[in-house]
C-alpha positions in Angstrom: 62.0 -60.3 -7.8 59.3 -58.1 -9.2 60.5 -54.8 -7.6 63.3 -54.9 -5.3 63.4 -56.2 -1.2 63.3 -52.9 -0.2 59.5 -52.8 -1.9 59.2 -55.7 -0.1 58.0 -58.0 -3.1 59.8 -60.8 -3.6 59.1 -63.6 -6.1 58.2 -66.3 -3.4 55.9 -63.4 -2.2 54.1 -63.6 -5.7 54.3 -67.4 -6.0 52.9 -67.6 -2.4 50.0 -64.9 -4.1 49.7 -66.9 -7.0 51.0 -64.6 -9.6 52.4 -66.7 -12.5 55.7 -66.7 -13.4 55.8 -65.0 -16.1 54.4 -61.8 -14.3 57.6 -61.5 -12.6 60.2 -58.7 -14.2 63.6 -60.2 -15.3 66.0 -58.8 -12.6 67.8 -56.1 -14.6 64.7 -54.9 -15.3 63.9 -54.9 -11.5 67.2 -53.1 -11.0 66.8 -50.4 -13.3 63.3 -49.8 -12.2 64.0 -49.7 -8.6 67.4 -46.9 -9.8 64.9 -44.8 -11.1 62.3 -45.1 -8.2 65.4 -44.2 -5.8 66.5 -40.7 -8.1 62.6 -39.9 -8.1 62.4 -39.7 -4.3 64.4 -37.1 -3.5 62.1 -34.8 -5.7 59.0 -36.2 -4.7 59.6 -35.9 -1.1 60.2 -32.0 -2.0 57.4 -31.4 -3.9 55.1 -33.0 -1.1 57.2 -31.0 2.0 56.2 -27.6 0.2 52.3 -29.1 0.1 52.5 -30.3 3.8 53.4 -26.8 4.1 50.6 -25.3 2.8 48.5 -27.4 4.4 50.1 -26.7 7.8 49.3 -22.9 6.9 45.8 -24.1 6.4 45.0 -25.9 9.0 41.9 -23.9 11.3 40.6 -23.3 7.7 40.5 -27.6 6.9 39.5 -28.1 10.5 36.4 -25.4 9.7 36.0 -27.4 6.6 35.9 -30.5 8.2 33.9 -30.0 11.3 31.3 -28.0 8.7 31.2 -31.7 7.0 30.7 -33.7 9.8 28.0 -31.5 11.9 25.2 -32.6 9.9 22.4 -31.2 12.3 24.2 -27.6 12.0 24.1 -27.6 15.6 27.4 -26.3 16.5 28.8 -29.3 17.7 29.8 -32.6 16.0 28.5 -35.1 18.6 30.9 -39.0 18.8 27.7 -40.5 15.7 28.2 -37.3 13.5 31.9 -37.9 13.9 32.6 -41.5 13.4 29.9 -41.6 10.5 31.1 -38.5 8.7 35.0 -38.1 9.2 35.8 -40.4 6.1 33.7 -38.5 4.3 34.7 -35.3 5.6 38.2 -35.6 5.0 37.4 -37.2 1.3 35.4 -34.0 0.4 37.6 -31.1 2.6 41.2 -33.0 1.2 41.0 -33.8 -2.0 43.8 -36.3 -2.2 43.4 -36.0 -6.6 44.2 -32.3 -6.1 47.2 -32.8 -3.3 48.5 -35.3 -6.5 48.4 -32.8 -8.9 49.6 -29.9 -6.6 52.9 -32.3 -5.6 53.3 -33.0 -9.2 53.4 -29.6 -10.5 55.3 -28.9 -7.4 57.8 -31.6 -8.3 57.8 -30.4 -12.2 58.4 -26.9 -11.0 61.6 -28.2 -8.7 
């Protein structure tokens, strides 16, 4: 087992991928791994509630952001081509997912 079941990666799973053996951790390191990924989730769950938060507080100002984005004629309105070529971009550029890391993890430092 490389992780544990409950990541859902078991060794056939890798032999069936085509991992070599080798690349497969020894189970007690599996087990200690997955002990500290279960006391870590707790926290982490925390830290990202109390940004979920702020982004809840946030939300007309991201949806401003976001329809700003995605209305590339400036016309007021995002029409169904603006929207389905400029969302993923839109939400890229208005939610910086690198700054929602690093706001959880000084969240989750702070806790």
């Amino acid at each position: 087992v490389i992780f544990t079941k409950r990541v859902g990666m078991t060794h056939g799973m890798l032999s069936a991928a085509g991992l070599p053996q080798d690349q497969v951790l020894p189970p007690a390191m599996a087990a200690l791994l997955d002990k500290q990924v279960q006391a870590m989730l707790p926290i982490l769950a925390k830290g990202t509630h109390h940004i979920l938060d702020d982004m809840d507080g946030k939300s007309d100002e991201i949806a401003d952001e976001l329809f700003a984005e995605m209305d590339v004629n400036k016309d007021g309105k995002v029409d169904r081509t603006e929207f389905i070529e400029g969302f993923q971009a839109a939400m890229n550029k208005t939610l910086d997912f690198k700054k929602l890391i690093a706001a959880v993890h000084d969240k989750v430092g702070k806790a």
